[in-house]
N, C-alpha and C positions, 0 to 999 in steps of 0.2 A: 399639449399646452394646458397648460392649469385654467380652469374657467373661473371666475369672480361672478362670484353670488351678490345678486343685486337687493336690495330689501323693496320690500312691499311699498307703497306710501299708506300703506293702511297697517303698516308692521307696528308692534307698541310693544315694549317690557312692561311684565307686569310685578307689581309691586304700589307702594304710596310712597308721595314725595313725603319730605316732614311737615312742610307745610298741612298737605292733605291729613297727615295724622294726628295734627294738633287742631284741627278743623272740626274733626269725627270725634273727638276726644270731650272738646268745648262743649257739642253738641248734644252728647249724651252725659255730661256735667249739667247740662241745664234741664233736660229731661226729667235726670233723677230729681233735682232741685224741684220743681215740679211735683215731681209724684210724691216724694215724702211726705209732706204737709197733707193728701189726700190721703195716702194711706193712715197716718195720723188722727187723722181727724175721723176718717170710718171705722178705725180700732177704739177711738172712743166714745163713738157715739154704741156702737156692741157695747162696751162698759155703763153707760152709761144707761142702756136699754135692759142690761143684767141688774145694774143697783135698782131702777126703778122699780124689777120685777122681784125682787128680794122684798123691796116695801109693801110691796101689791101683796105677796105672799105673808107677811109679817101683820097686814093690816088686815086679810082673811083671818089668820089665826086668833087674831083676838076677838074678830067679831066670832069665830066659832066657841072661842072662850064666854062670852057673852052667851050666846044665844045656850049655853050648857049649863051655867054657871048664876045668869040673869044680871051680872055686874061684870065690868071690866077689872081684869087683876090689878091686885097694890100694887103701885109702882113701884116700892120696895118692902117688906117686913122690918118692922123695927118693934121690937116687944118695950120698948125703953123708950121712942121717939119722942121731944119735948120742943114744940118748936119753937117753944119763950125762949130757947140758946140754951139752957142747961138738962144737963142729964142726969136721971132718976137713979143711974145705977152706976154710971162711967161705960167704960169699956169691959163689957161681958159676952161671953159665949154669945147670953141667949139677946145679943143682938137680933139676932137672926140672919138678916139682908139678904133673902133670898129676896131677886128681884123679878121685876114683868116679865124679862124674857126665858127666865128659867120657870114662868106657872104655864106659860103655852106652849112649853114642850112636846108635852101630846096633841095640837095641835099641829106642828112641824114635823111628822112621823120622826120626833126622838123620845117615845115614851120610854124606850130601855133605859135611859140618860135620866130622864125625870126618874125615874124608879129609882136610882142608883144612888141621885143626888138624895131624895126621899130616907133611904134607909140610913145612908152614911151621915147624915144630920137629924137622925134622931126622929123619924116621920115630920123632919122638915120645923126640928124645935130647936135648932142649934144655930150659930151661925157658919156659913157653909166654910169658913178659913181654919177651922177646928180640924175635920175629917175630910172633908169633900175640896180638900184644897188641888188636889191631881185632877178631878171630873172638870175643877174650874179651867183648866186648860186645854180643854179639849175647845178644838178648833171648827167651828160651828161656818162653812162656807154662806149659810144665807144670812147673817149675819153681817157680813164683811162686804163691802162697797171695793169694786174690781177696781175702780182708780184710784183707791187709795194707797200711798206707796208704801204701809206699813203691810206686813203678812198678817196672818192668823193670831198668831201671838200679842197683846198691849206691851210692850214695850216699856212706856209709858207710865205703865201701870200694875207695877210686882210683875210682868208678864204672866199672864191670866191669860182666857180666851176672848178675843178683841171683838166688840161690836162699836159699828159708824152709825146705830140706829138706837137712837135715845126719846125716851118717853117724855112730851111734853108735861112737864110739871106746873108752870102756871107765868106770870109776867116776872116775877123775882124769885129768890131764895127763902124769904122768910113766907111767903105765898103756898098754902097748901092745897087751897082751896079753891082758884080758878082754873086751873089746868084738869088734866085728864087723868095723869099719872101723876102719882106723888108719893109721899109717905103713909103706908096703909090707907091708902085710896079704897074708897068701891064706892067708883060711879057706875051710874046708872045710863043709860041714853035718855030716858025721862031730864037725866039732871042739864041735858044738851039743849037748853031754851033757846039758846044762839044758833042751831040749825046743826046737824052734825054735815054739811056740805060746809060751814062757814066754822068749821073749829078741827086745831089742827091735835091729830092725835101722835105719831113721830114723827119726828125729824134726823137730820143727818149731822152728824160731826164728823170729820177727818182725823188724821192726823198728821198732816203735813202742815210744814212749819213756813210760813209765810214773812217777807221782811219785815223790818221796820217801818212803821209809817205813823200818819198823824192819828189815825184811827187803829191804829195796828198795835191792842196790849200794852196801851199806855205811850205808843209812839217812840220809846227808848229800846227796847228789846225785840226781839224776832217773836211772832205769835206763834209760839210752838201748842197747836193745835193737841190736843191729848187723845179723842177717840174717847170710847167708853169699854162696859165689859156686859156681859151677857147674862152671866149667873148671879151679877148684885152689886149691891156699892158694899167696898172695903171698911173694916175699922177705922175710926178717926185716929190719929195719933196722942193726941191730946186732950183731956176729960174736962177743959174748961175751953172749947174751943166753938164760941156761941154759930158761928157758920156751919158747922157741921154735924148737930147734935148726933151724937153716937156715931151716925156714918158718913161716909163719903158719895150723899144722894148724887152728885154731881157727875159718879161714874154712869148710872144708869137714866136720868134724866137731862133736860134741856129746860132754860130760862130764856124768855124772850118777850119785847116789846119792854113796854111797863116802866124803862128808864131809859134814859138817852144812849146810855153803855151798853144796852140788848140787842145789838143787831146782828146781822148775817154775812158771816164769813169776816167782820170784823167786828172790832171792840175799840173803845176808850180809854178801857181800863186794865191793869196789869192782870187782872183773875179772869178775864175773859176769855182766855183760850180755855179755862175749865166749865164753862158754864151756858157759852154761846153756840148755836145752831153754826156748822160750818161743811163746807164739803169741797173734796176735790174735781168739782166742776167747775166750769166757768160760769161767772155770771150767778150763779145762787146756792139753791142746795133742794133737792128731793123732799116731799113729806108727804105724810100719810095726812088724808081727811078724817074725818069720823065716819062718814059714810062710807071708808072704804077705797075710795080712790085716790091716786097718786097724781100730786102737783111739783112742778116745778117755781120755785117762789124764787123773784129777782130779788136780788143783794139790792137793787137800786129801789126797791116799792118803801114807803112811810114806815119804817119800822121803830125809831126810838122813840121812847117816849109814851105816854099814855094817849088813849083816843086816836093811835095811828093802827093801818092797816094791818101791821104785823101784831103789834098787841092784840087788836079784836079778835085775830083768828087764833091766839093763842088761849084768850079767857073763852067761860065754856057759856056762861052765863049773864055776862055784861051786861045784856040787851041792844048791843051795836046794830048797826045798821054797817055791812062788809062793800058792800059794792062790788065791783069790778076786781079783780085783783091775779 
């Protein structure tokens, strides 16, 4: 007689209902939801711990360029520079515009790179878009701010070698003279009466393009953010062009404070993406002190306008009183 197998009460198949599968499924959807924002957020705080240490690095070099040299480098060469808006010669070779961050090259073990840009302009009496236009694209990693979503290249800008670190030049455009860097600059630290803890020496520009807004490049277009370049500001296009005498200072410096249109990480006005302090962080933007060390400075502190927090730490010499910032 055939026997009938009885089942357990403890007998189970095993397998998931659907129920069960859409349960475990939900649950590790919300997990990952979860984790990403953190992962996010620790990947660019690394980024953001790389740009600051790129500036750290960048603000040693010049003080090593100082303490060699007893002045800080031109912010750019300009053998023609006229800052009444007109130019003595037009657009010529001996421009020059070799800028700041191509004189502390040997400061950043790239003196092979300075040598090379040296010889191919002439011991550095040409401007570098003559001969040394291939050196100019050479892509400089300390330079380059890791959150910025452009690569090595300025895009932007003839694509050249891209720098997000621009030499404070002074509160405006036509200002040569309160800032740190500028056109044929040589300051001094003497010339730093404002404290070199309370005066900023670079800053960050981006190049990512940010929407429309009321403060956003005139509040009609997208603030397409420009970046800068590392070996110099480019020819002007135009020899009657009173904003740019001779060059394009705007590639290798930064305007800030000094008018209600100079602030951080946006503008009022449609030139603003060329000319304002800007970065791909949140909340502000990276700069170097005079003394050396690296701040973070909020988009939201006093910045337009004269007699605000942002202007003071940008003039060198004001005699402000900075406060807290």
């Amino acid at each position: 007689m055939k026997q009938t197998l009885r089942k357990s009460p403890f007998y189970r198949k095993f397998g998931f209902t659907l129920i069960e599968l859409l349960v475990v499924i939900a649950i590790i959807a919300i997990l990952i939801a979860l984790l990403l924002p953190a992962v996010q957020q620790a990947r660019e705080a690394a980024r953001r711990s790389t740009c600051k240490n790129n500036l750290k690095q960048i603000g040693l070099a010049l003080h090593n360029y100082h303490e060699t040299h007893r002045v800080f480098p031109p912010g750019f060469i300009d053998n023609e520079l006229d800052y009444s808006g007109s130019k003595t010669g037009g657009v010529v070779a001996n421009n020059n515009g070799l800028g700041w961050g191509t004189m502390i090259l040997p400061f950043m073990d790239q003196g092979p790179l300075y040598n090379q840009i040296g010889s191919t302009t002439g011991s550095f009496g040409e401007h570098w878009s003559v001969n040394a236009s291939t050196l100019a694209k050479t892509v400089l990693p300390a330079f380059n701010c890791p959150s910025d979503p452009m690569g090595g290249i300025n895009t932007d800008k003839s694509s050249f070698g891209k720098s997000n670190y621009l030499g404070s030049h002074g509160t405006s455009a036509a200002s040569n003279s309160n800032g740190i860097l500028y056109g044929n600059s040589n300051t001094r630290m003497r010339d730093i009466i404002d404290g070199t803890s309370n005066t900023i020496l670079v800053s960050e520009r981006t190049t990512k393009n940010d929407g429309a807004g009321t403060n956003n490049c005139g509040g009609t277009t997208d603030c397409a953010w420009t970046g800068g370049l590392w070996i110099g500001p480019r020819h002007a296009t135009s020899t009657s062009d009173t904003w740019h005498p001779g060059l394009y200072h705007f590639d290798v410096t930064n305007f800030g404070g000094g008018n209600p249109t100079y602030l951080i990480n946006s503008s009022a006005s449609t030139w603003g993406e060329d000319w304002c302090a800007s970065s791909a962080h949140v909340g502000g933007a990276h700069m170097v002190l005079t003394d050396g060390s690296v701040r973070f400075i909020s988009e939201n502190m006093s910045s337009g306008g004269t007699n605000t927090t942002y202007s003071n730490l940008v003039t060198r010499s004001g005699g402000e009183i900075v406060g807290e910032f």
